[in-house]
N, C-alpha and C positions, 0 to 999 in steps of 0.2 A: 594639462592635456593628457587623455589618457593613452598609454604606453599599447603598443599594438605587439604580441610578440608569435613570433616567425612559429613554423608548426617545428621544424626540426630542433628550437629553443624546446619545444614543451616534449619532445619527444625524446631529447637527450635529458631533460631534469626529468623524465618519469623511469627512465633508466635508471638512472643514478640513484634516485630511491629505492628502486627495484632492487639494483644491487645492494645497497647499504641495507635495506632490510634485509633482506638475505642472508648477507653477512652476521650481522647481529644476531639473527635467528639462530644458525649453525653454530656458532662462536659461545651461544648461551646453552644450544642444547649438549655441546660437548662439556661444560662445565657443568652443568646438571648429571650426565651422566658420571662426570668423576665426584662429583658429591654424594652420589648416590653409591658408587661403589665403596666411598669409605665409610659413609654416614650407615651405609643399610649389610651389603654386603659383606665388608671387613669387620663391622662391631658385632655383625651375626655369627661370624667366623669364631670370634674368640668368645663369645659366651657360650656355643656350642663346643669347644676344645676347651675352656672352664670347665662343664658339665660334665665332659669326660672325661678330664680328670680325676675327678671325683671321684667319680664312678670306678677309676683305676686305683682310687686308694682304699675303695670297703674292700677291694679285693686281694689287694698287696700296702698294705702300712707304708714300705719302705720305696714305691714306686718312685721317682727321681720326675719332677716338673719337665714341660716338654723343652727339648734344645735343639732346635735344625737354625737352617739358613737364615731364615727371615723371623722364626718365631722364638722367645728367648723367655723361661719360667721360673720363677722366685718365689719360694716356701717361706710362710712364716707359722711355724708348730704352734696349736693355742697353750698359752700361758706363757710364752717365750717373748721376747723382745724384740725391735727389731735392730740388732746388733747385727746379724747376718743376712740384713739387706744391705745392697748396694747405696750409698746415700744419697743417688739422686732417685729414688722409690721411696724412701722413708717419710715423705709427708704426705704421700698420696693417699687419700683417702679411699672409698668403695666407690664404681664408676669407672670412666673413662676419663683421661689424661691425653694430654699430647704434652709427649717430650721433645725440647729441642736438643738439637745435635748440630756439630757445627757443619755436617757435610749433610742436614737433612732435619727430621723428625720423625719423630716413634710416636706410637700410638697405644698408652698403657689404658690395662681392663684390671680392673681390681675388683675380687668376689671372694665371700666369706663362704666356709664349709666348716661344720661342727669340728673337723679335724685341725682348720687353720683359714690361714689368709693365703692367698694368689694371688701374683702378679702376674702377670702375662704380659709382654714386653714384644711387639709388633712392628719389626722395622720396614717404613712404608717406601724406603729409597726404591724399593723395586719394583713396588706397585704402580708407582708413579712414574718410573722409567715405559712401565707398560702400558699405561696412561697416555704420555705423551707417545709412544710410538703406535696404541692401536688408537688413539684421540687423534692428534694434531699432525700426525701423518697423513691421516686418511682424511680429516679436516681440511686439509691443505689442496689436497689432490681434488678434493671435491669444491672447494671454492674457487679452484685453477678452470676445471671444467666448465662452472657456472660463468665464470669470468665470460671463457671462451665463447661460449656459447649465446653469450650476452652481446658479445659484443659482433658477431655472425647477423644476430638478429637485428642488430641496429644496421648495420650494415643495409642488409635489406629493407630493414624499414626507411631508410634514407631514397635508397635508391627505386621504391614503389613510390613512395610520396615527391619525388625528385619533378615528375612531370607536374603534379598539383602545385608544389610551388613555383615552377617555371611559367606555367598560365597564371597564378596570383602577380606575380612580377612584371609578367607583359600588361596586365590590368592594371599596374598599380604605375607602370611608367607612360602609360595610354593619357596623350594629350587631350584632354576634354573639347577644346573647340576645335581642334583638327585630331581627330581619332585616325592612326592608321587600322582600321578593319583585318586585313592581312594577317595581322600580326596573330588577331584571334581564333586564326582559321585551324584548324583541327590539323593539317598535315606539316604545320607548323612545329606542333609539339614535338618533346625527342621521339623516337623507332619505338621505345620500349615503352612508351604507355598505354595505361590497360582501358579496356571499352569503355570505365567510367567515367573515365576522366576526357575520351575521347566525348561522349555525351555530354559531360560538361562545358567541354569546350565549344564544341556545335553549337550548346542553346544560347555560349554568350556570344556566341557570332552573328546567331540569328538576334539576338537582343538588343547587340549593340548596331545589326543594321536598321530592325528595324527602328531601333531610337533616330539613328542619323535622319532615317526617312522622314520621322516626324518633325525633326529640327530644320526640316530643307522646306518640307510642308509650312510650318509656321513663318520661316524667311520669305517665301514665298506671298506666302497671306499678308503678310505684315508692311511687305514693299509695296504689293499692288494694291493694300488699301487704303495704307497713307495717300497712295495718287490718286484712285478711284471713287474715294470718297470727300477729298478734299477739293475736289474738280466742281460737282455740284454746289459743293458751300460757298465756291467763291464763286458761281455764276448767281444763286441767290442772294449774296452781299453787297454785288454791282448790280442787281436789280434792284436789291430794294434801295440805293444809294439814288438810282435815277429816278424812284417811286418818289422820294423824298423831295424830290429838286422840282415836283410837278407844281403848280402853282395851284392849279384845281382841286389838287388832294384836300378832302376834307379833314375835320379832325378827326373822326373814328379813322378815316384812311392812316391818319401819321399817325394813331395811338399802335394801328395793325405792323405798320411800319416796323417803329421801335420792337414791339413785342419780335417781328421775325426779326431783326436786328438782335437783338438778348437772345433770339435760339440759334441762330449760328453761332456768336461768339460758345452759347452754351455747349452746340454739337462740337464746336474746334475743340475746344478742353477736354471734355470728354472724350471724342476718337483720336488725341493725344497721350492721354493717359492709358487709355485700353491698349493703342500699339507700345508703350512704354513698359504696359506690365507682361503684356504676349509675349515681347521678346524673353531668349533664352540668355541666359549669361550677359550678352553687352548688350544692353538699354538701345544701343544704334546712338545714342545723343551722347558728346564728346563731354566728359571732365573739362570744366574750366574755372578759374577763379573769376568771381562775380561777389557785387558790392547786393549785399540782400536787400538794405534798403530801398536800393535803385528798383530793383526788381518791384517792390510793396508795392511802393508811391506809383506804377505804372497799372498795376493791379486793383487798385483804391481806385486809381480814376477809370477802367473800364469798369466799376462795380457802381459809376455815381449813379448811373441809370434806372439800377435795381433798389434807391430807393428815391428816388426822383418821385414828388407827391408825396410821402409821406414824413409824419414829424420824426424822422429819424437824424442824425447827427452821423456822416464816416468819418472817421479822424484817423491819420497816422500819427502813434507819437513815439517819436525816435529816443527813444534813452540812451542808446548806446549805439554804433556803426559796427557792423559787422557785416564780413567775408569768408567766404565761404568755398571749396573748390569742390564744385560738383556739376550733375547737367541742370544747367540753370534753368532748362524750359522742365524739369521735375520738379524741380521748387516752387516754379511759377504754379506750375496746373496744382499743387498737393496749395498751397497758401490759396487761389484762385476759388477751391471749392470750398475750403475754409470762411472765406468770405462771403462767397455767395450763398452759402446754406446761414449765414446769420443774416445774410440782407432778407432771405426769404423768410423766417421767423422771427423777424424784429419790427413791428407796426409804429412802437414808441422808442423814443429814448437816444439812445447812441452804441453805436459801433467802435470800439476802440482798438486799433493794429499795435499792439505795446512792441518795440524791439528791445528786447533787455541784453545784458549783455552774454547771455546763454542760450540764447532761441526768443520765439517769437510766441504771444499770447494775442491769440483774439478772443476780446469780449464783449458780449452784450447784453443788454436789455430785455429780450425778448421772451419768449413763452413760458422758455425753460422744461426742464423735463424732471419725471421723475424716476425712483430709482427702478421700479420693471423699466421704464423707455430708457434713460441709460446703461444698462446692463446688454441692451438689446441695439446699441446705440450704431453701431459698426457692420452690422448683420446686414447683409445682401436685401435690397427691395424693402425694409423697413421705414415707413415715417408715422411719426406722430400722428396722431388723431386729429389732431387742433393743429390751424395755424392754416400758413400758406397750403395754396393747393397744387402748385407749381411743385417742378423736383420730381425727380426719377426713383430715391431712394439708395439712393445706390452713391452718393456723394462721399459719405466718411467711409464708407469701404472702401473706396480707392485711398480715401489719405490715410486709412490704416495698414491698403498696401504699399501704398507707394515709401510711409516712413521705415516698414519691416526693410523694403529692399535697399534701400540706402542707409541702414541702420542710424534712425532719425528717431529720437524717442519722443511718444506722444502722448497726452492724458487729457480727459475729459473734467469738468468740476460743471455740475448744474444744478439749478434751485428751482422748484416747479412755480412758474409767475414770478420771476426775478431774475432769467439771464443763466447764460454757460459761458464759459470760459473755456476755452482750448489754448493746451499748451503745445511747443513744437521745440524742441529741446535738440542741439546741432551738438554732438562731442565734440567735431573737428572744427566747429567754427572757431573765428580769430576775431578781434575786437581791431579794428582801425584807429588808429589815430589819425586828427584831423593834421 
């Protein structure tokens, strides 16, 4: 499941980045600069105080190397030895040295002049005192302010976005089949939020009533057509029941008979199913455990009709008993069209209801389809070219809605002039024992 995470989560980790680069930034650019004051500034220093040296011995032979505070000079005459150096200078070649010391390091410049060797002896304890106090003083004071001011701004940005997550929160605890409305109403929010968020909240007010409207609209439709439609079907079902009882009906009379007979049962299923997928969230039909076979076998025998005259064969074959907890009258109508769209395209052969021990196959004989007519098999008002001419089109679209909403998986297999097979696959089913 993918992880949802809060804005004030992503607005404190862009801080924190914020500041750690920052930091970083600052922390590198102050070591840059003290790299650059010894690497550029300090090695310039002593080859420029080399030079003039020099300079000070075409003019006096006997000038004396320079000697103050921080900088410290050692002669070595050409042709002489170096017996009158210091011995930790005596293996330093031409170039630059770092000497260590044990309260620091030095940083030796060695250059040759026709007159001799120089040493030039740079003690860096002070530069680096001055380093650290014009570097990481001022480093500090500056990182202290960033800090502050980082954290000012989080501050406020907490407290601007404070109303945007207080409305996400009322959304996200908002009861789906009883929504309190209220709650999303704009004078709701806290004092301090700003027109946008006030706009925002308006439009989910208005969004969410006008949704409720539509969900009261749809209960509405869906109660009074259950009755208002199911009213007529049973006054033509008792007619056609005392049509049948007539002695005088002829045979076209009782062939008319049966046929209106097979389109009520056809229109019950079908204005079953349509009020089944209208509703919103609860189906209106209660969860229960039911024995699926039971259900088949009652389904098989109102299907005998539909192939009544012709060489066809219905058979249920039970391989296995299974139960199932779900609304049983959805199973009945999603298996019921199942059956009756193979009774309508099966002239020859047989019908088989397999119950296995993982869901239910029905297969037949019949026309079959090919792969354009299978691809297209589910599509709204679709039928075959061949075959029966009965059927609405509209049959496998419902049992491909109705197994989405009860998460019932489903699969097609058909052979063009050889028969389809449907499968009806139950995760939650249970296997009975007898």
């Amino acid at each position: 499941m993918r992880r949802i995470d809060g804005i004030r989560r992503k607005i404190w980790a862009m801080f924190v980045l914020q500041l750690a680069a920052i930091t970083f930034a600052t922390i590198l650019g102050v070591y840059g600069a003290a790299a650059v004051l010894e690497d550029v500034l300090i090695k310039r220093a002593l080859v420029e105080e080399a030079a003039h040296y020099w300079q000070r011995i075409e003019h006096n032979p006997v000038d004396k190397p320079p000697n103050t505070a921080n900088l410290r000079g050692f002669l070595q005459p050409s042709g002489q030895g170096v017996a009158a150096l210091p011995d930790y200078l005596r293996s330093f070649t031409l170039g630059y040295h770092r000497l260590n010391r044990p309260n620091g390091h030095d940083l030796v410049y060695v250059s040759d002049w026709p007159n001799g060797r120089l040493f030039l002896v740079f003690k860096q304890e002070q530069v680096d005192k001055l380093a650290f106090f014009f570097g990481f003083v001022p480093l500090t004071v500056v990182l202290l302010i960033i800090y502050i001011t980082l954290y000012f701004t989080y501050r406020a940005s907490r407290r601007a976005l404070s109303p945007v997550i207080a409305l996400a929160s009322v959304v996200r605890e908002l009861d789906p089949l009883h929504p309190d409305l209220g709650l999303l109403a704009p004078d709701h929010l806290p004092s301090d939020a700003d027109g946008d968020v006030l706009v925002l909240a308006g439009a989910l007010h208005r969004f969410a009533s006008r949704n409720e409207q539509f969900i009261e609209r749809e209960r509405n439709f869906t109660r009074d057509a259950s009755h208002e439609l199911r009213s007529p079907l049973t006054v033509i079902k008792v007619a056609a029941d005392v049509l049948e009882e007539e002695a005088s009906l002829t045979a076209f009379g009782q062939r008319s008979v049966q046929r209106i007979r097979r389109a009520v049962r056809d229109m019950e299923s079908l204005i079953q199913a349509f009020l089944i997928l209208a509703r919103e969230g609860d189906v209106g039909l209660p969860d229960e455990d039911f024995v699926v076979n039971d259900v088949l076998r009652e389904e098989i025998d109102k299907a005998q009709d539909l192939v009544a005259g012709k060489p066809v064969k219905l058979e249920l074959v039970e391989q296995a008993r299974l139960g199932l907890y779900a609304p049983a009258r959805a199973f009945a109508v999603l298996m019921a069209n199942l059956i009756r769209n193979a009774c309508l395209y099966t002239e020859h052969g047989s019908i088989r209801v397999v119950i296995a021990e993982n869901g239910v196959r029905v297969m037949d004989t019949g026309i079959g389809m090919s792969a354009e007519e299978l691809a297209q098999l589910t599509t709204p008002f679709f039928r075959a070219q061949r075959g029966h001419s009965d059927g609405h089109g509209i049959g496998l679209n419902i049992v491909r809605r109705l197994a989405e909403r009860f998460d019932w998986e489903i699969g097609f297999a058909s052979k063009l002039n050889a028969g389809t097979t449907v499968s009806v696959r139950f995760p939650n089913a249970r296997s009975i024992k007898d």
